[in-house]
C-alpha distance (Angstrom), angle and dihedral (degrees) to the residues before:
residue distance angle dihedral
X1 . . .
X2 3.82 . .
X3 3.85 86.3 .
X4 3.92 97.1 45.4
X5 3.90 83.1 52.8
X6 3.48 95.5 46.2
X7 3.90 103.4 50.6
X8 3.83 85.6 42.7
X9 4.18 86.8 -144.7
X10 3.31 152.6 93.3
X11 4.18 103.8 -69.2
X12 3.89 138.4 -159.6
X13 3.89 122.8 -143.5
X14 3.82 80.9 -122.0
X15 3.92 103.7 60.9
X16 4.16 84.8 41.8
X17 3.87 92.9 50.1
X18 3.59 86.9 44.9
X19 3.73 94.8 48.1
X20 4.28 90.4 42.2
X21 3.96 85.1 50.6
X22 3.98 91.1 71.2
X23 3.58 94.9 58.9
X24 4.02 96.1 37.2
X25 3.79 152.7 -30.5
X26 4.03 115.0 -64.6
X27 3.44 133.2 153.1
X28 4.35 128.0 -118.2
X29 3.69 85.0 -122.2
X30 3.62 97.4 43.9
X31 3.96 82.4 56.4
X32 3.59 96.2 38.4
X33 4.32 90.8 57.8
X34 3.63 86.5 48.5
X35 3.62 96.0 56.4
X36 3.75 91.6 43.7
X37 3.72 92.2 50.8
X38 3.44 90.6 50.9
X39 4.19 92.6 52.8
X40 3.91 83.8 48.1
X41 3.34 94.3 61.4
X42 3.36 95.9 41.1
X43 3.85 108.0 -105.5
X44 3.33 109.3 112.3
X45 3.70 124.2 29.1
X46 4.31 124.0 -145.1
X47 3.62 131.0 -146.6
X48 3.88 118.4 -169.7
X49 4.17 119.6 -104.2
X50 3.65 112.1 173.4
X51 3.31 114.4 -51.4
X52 4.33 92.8 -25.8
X53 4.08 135.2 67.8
X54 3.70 126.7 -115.0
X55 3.68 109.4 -147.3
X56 3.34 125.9 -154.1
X57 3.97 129.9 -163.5
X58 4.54 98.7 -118.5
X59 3.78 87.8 -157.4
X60 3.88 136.0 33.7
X61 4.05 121.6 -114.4
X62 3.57 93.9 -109.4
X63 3.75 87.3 65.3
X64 3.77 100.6 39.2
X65 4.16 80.8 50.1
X66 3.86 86.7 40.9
X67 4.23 89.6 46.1
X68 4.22 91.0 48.0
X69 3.89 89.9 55.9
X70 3.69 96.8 40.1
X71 3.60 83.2 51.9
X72 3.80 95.7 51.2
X73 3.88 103.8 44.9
X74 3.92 83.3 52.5
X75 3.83 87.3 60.3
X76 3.52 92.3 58.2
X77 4.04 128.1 98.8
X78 4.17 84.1 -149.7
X79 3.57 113.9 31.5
X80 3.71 88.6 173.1
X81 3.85 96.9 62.4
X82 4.01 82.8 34.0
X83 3.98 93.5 64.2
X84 4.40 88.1 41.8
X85 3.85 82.4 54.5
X86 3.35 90.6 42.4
X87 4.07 95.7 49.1
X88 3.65 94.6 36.2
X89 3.95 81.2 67.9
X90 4.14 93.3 56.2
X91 3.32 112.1 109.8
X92 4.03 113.7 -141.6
X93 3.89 93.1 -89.9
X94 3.62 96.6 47.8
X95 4.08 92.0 51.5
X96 4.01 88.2 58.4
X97 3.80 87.0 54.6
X98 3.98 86.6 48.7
X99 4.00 87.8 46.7
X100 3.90 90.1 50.2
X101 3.96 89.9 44.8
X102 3.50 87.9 54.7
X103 3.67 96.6 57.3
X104 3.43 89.0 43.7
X105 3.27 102.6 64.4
X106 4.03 93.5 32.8
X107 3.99 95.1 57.6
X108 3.36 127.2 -137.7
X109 4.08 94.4 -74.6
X110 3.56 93.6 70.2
X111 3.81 128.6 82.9
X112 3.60 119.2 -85.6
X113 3.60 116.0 -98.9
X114 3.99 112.2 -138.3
X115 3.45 120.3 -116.9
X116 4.31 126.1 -101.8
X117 2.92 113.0 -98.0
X118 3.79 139.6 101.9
X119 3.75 125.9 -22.0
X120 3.45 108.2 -93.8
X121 3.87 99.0 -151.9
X122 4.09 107.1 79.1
X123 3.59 97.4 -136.5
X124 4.22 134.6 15.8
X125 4.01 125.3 -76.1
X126 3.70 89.5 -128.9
X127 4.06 92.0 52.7
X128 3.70 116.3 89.9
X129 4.03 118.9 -138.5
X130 3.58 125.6 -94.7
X131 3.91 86.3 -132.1
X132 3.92 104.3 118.4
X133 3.46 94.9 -155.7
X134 3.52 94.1 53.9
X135 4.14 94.1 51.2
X136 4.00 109.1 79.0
X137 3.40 115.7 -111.3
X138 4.01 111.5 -86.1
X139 3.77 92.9 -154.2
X140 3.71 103.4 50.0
X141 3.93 111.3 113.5
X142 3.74 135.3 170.0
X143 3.97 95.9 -84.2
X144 3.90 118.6 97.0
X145 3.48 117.1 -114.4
X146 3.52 96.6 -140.5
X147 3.78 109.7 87.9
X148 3.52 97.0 -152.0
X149 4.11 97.5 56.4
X150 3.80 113.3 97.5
X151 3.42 122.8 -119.6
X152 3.41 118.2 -81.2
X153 4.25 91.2 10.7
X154 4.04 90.5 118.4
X155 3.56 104.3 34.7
X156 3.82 115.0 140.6
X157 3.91 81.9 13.0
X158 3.96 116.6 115.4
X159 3.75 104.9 -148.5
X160 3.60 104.4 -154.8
X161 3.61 85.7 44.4
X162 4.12 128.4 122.3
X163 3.65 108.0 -110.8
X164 3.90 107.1 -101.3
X165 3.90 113.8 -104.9
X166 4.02 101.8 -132.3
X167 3.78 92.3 -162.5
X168 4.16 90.0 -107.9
């Protein structure tokens, strides 16, 4: 297939034999039950010439590649953590072509999608900040910390705590 793809035309078993021949030693009929396999299953289609076939790729190798991963993320009980996988495995250069894909197929009315990359935020939503002042005090309980207030004299009251403007 990767020479019906190639050449982008119509192709004998000759000219591929040929071509296979530089790189190693194959036989026509090897070849030949390839390229009949291939129009079998549907991949390549033939037209008569003479007493040969011309074969010809029926679909492009973006959308064999696109077919193969369709075909794969179906096969998976998550598809969601199957396409993280999946991206965590891009390298740099491949999530640009994802990025361009993406704004492909959403046209130029919809948002912008940012590019991969690195998280922008420097630490996790779900991790507090090491800021002491901004962590609530761990120790704080109900009791005053006055020793002179009565029990019960600030309850409901929050002693650190701008007095409440009542509108008066």
């Amino acid at each position: 297939m990767t020479r019906v793809w190639k050449w982008n035309r119509p192709v004998t078993v000759r000219e591929v034999l040929e071509d296979l021949q530089q790189e190693r030693t194959i036989a026509y009929t090897t070849v030949m039950t390839v390229l009949d396999n291939l129009h079998q299953k549907g991949w390549v289609r033939r037209e008569a010439e003479g007493r040969a076939y011309r074969y010809e790729a029926v679909s492009t190798r973006a959308a064999y590649a696109a077919a193969l991963m369709n075909d794969a993320w179906a096969q998976s009980d998550n598809p969601a953590a199957a396409l993280v996988a999946f991206f965590g495995m891009m390298s740099e250069e491949q999530r640009h072509a994802l990025a361009d894909a993406v704004r492909m197929v959403q046209g130029p009315e919809t948002p912008r999608v940012p590019e991969p990359g690195p998280a922008t935020t420097d630490k996790p939503a779900d991790k507090p900040d090491d800021n002491p002042a901004e962590k609530p005090d761990d120790k704080q309980d109900d009791k005053p910390d006055d020793k002179d207030d009565k029990p019960g004299e600030n309850a409901g009251e929050n002693p650190g705590a701008a007095p409440e403007d009542d509108g008066r």
